[in-house]
N, CA, C and O of each residue as an XYZ file, in Angstrom:
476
protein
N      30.561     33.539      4.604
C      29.570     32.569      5.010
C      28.734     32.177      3.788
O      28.286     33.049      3.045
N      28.561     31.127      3.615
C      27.822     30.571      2.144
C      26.519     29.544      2.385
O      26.422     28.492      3.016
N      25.858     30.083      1.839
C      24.441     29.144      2.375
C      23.893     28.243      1.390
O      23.847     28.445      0.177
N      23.466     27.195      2.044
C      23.447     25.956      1.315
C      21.815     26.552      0.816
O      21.027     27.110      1.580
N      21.596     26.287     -0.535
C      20.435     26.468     -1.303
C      19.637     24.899     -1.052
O      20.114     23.765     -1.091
N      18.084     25.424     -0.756
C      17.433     23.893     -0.291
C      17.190     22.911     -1.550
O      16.469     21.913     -1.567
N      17.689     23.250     -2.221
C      17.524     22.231     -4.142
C      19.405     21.553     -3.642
O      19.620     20.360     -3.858
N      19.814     21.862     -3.422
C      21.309     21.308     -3.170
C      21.472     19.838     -2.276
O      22.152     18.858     -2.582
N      20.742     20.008     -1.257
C      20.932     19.180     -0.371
C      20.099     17.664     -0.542
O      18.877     17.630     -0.683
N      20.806     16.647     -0.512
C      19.752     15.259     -0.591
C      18.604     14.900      0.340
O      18.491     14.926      1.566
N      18.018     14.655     -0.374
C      16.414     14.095      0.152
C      16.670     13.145      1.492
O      17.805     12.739      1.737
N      15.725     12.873      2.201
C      15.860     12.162      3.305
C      15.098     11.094      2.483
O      14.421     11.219      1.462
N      15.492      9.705      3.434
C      14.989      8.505      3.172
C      13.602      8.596      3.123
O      13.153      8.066      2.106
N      12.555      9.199      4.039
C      11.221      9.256      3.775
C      10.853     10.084      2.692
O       9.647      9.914      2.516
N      11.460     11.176      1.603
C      11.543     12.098      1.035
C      11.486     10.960     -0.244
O      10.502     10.506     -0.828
N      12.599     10.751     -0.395
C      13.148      9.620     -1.799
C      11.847      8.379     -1.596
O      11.288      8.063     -2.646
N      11.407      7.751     -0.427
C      10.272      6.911     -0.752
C       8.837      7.222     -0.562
O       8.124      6.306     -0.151
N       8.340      8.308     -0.787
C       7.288      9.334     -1.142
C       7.647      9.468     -2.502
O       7.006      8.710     -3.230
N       8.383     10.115     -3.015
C       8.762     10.254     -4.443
C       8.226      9.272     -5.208
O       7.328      9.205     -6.048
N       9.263      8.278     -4.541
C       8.914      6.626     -5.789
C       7.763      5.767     -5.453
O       7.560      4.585     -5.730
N       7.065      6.606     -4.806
C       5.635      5.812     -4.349
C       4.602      6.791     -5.529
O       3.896      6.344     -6.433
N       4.780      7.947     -5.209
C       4.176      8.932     -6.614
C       4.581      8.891     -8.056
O       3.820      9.352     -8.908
N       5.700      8.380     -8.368
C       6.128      8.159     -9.626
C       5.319      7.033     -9.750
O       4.206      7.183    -10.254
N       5.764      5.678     -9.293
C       5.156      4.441     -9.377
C       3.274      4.712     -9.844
O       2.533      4.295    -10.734
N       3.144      5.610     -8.689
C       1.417      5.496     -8.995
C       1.417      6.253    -10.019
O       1.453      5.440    -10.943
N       1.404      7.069    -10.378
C       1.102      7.938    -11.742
C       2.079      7.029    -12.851
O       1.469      7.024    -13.920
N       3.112      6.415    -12.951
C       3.110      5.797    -14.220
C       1.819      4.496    -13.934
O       0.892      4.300    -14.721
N       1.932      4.091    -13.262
C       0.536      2.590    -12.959
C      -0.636      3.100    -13.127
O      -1.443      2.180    -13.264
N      -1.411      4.696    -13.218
C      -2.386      4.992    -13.161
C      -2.632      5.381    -14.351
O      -3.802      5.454    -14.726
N      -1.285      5.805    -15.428
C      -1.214      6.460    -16.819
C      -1.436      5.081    -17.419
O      -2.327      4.981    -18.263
N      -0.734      4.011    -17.085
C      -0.900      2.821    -17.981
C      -1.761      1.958    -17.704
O      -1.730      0.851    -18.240
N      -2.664      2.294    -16.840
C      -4.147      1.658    -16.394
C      -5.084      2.521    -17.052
O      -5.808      2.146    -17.974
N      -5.064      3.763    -16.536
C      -5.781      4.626    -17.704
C      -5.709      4.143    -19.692
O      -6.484      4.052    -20.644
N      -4.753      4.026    -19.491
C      -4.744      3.962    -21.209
C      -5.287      2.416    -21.794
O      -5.987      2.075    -22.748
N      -4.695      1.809    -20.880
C      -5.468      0.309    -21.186
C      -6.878      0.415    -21.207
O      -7.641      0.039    -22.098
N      -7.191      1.066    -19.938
C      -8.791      1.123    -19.789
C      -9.951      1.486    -20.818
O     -11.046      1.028    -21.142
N      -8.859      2.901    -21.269
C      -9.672      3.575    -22.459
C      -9.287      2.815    -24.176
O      -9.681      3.169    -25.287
N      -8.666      2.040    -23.896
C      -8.411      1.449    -25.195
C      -9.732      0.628    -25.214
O     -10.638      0.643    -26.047
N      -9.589     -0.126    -24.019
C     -10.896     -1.076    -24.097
C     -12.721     -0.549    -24.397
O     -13.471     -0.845    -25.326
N     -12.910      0.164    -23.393
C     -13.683      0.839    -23.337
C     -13.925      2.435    -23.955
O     -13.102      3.315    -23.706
N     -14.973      2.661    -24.667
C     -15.007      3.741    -24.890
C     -15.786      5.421    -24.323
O     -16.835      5.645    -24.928
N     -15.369      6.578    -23.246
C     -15.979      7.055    -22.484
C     -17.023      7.294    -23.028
O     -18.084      7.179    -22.414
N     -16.976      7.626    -24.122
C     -18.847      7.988    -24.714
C     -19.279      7.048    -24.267
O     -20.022      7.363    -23.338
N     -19.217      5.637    -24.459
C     -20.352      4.874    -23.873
C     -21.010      4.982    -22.507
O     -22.136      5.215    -22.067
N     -19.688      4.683    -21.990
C     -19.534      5.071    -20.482
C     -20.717      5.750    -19.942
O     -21.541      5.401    -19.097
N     -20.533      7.239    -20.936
C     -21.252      8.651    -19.920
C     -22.399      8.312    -20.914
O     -23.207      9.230    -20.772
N     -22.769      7.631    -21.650
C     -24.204      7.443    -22.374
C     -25.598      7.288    -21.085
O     -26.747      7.689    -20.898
N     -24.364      6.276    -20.326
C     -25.334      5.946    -19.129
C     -26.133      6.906    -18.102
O     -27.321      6.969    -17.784
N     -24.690      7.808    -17.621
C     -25.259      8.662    -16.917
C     -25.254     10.062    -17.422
O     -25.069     11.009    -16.657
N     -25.463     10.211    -18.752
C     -25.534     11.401    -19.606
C     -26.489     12.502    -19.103
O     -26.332     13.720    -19.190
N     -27.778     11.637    -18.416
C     -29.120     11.964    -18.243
C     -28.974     12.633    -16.622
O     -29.810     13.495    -16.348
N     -28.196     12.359    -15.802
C     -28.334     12.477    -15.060
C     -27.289     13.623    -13.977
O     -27.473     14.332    -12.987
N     -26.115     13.244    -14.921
C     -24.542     13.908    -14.864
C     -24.362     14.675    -15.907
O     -24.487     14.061    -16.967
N     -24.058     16.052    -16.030
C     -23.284     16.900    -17.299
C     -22.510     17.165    -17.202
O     -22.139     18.312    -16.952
N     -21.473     15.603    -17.457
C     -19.631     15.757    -17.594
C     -19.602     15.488    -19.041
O     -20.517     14.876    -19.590
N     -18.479     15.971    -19.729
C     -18.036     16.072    -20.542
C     -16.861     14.562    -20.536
O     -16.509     13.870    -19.581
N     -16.481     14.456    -22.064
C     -15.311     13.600    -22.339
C     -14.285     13.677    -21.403
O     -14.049     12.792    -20.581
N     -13.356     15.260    -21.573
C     -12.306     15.455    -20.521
C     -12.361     15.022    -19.057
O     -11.551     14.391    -18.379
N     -13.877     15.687    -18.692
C     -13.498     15.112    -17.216
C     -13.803     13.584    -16.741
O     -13.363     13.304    -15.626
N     -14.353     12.774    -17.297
C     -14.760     11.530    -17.595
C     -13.080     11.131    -17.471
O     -12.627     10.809    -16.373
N     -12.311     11.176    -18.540
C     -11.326     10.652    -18.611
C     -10.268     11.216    -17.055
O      -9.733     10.422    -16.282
N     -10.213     12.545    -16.956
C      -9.805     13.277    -15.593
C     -10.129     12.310    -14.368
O      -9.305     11.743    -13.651
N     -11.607     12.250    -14.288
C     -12.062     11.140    -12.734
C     -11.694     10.041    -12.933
O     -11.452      9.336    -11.953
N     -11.481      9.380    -14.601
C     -11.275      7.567    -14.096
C      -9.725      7.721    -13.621
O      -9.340      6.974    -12.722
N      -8.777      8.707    -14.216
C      -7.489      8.703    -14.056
C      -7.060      9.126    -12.675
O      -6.019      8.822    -12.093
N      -8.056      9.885    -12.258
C      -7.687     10.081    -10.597
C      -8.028      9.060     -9.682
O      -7.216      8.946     -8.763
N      -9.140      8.164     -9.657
C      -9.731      7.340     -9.036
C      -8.156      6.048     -9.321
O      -7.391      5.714     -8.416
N      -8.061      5.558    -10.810
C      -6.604      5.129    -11.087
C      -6.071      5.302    -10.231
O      -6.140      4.563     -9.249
N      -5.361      6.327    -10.300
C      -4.246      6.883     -9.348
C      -4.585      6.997     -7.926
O      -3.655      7.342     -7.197
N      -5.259      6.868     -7.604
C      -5.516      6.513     -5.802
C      -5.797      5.445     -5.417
O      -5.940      5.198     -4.220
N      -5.918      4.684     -6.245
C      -6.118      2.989     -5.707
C      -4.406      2.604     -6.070
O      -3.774      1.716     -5.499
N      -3.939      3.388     -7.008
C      -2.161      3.036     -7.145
C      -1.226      3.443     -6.324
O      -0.173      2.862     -6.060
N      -1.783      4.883     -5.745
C      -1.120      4.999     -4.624
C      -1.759      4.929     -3.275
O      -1.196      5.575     -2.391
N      -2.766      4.304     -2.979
C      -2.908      3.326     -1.964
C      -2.104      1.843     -2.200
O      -1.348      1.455     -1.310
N      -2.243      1.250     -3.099
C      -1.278      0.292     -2.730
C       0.417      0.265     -3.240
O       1.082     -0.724     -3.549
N       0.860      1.804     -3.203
C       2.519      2.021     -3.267
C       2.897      2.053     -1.634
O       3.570      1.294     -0.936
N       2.193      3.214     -1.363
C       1.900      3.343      0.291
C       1.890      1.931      1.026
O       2.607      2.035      2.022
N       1.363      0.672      0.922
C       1.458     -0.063      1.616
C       2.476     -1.003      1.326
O       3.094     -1.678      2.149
N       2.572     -1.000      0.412
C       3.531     -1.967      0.166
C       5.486     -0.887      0.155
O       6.659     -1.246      0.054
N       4.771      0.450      0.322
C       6.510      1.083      0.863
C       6.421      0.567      2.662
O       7.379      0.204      3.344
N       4.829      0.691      3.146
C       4.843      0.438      4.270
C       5.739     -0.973      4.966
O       6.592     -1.066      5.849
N       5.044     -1.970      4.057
C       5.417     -2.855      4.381
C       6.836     -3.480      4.434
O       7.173     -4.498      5.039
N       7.597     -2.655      3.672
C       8.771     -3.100      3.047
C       9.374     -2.193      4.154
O       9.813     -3.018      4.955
N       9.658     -0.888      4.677
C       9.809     -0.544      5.805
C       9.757     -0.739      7.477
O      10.437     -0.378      8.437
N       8.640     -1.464      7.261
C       8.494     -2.342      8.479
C       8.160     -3.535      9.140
O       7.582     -3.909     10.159
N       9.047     -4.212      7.673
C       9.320     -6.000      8.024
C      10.326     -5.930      8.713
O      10.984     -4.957      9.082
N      10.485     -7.492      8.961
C      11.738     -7.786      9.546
C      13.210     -7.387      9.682
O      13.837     -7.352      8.623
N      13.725     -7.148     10.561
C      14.831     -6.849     10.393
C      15.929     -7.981      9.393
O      15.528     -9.135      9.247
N      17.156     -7.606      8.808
C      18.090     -8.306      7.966
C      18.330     -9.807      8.748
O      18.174    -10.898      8.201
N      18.803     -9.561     10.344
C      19.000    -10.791     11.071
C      18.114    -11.959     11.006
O      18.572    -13.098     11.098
N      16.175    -11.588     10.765
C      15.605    -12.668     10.846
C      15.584    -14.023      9.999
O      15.109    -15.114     10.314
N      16.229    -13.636      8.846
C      15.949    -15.127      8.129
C      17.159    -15.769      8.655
O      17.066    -16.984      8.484
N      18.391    -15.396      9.296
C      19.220    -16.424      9.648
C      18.445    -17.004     11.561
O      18.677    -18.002     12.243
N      17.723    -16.050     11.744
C      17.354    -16.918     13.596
C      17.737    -15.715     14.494
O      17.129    -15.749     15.564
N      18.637    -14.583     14.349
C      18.972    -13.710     15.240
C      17.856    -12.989     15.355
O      17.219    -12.748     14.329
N      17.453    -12.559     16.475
C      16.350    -11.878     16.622
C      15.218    -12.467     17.076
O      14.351    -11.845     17.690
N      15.149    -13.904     16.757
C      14.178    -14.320     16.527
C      13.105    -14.970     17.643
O      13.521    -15.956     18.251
N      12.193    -14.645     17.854
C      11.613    -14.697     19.388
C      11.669    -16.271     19.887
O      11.636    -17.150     19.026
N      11.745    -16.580     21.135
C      12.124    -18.443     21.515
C      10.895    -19.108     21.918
O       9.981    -18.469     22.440
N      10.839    -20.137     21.742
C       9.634    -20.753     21.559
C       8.652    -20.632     22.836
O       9.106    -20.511     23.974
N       7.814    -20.659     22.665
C       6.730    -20.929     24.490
C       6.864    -21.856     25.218
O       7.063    -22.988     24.776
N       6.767    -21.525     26.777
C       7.036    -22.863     27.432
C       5.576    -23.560     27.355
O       4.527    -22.918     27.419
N       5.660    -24.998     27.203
C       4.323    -26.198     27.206
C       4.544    -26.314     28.854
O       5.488    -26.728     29.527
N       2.918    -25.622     29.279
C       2.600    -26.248     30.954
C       1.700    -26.710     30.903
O       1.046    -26.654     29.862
N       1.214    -27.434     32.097
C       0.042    -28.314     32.245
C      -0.964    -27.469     32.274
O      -0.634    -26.333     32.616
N      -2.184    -27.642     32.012
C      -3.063    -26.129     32.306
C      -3.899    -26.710     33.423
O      -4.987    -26.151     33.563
N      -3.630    -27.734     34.272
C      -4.205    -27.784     35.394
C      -3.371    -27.138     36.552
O      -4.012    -26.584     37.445
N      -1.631    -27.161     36.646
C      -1.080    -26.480     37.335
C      -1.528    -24.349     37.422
O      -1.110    -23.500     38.210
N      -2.508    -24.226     36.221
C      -2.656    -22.837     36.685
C      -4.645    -23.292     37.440
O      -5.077    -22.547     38.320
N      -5.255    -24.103     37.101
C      -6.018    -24.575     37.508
C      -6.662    -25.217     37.997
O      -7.290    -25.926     37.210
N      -7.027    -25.484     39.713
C      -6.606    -26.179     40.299
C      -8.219    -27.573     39.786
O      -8.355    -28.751     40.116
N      -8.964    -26.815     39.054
C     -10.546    -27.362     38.964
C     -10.510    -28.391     37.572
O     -11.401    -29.144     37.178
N      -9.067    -28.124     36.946
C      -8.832    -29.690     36.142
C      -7.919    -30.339     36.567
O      -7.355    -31.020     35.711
N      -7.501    -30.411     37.659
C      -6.885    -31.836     38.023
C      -7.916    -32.999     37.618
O      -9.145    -32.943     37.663
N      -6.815    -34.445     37.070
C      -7.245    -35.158     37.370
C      -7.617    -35.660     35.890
O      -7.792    -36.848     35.616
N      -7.721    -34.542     34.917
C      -8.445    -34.469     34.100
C      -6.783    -34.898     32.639
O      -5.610    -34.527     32.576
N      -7.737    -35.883     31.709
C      -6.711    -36.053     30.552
C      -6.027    -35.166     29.697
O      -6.704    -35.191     28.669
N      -5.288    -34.563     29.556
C      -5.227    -33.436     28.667
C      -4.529    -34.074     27.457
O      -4.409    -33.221     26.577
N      -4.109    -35.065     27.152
C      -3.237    -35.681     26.116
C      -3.700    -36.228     24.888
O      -2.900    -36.718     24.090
């Protein structure tokens, strides 16, 4: 009897798009981070709240890169969302596709606009 080791076996579809929703955000949050700090410099930054906060360089750079990274993977998350639960393949040809509403008079559900123009 031989047992399958759990590193052996392939990822499930929700498994593999969790993954590439965390890759995605941490490379988008590494290369937002680095842009950021190119521009800006954290000493200045914490000049501001130097007086008030006793963070250091590291964690300065630590919180903008996490804050980064959760606005990146808030929008990996939605947009895996979304891409998961659009339309099915059939809709751009018409299959599937819900049929139009029937046009009634809205005095036939009411008998208190007869009479009345609706056009």
């Amino acid at each position: 009897m031989t047992m399958e080791h759990p590193v052996n076996r392939r990822w499930s579809r929700r498994q593999r798009d969790w993954a590439v929703v965390l890759w995605i955000s941490f490379l988008s949050a590494a290369t937002g981070a680095f842009v950021m700090f190119g521009l800006v410099d954290p000493l200045d930054v914490l000049g501001v709240w130097i007086d008030r906060l006793d963070i250091g360089v590291r964690l300065a750079y630590g919180l903008v890169f996490l804050f980064i990274f959760l606005v990146c993977l808030l929008a990996s998350a939605l947009t895996m969302f979304m891409i998961r639960t659009g339309p099915r393949r059939g809709h751009v040809r018409g299959s599937g596709a819900r049929s139009k509403p029937e046009i009634r008079d809205p005095a036939a559900d009411n008998p208190d606009l007869e009479g009345e123009d609706w056009q």
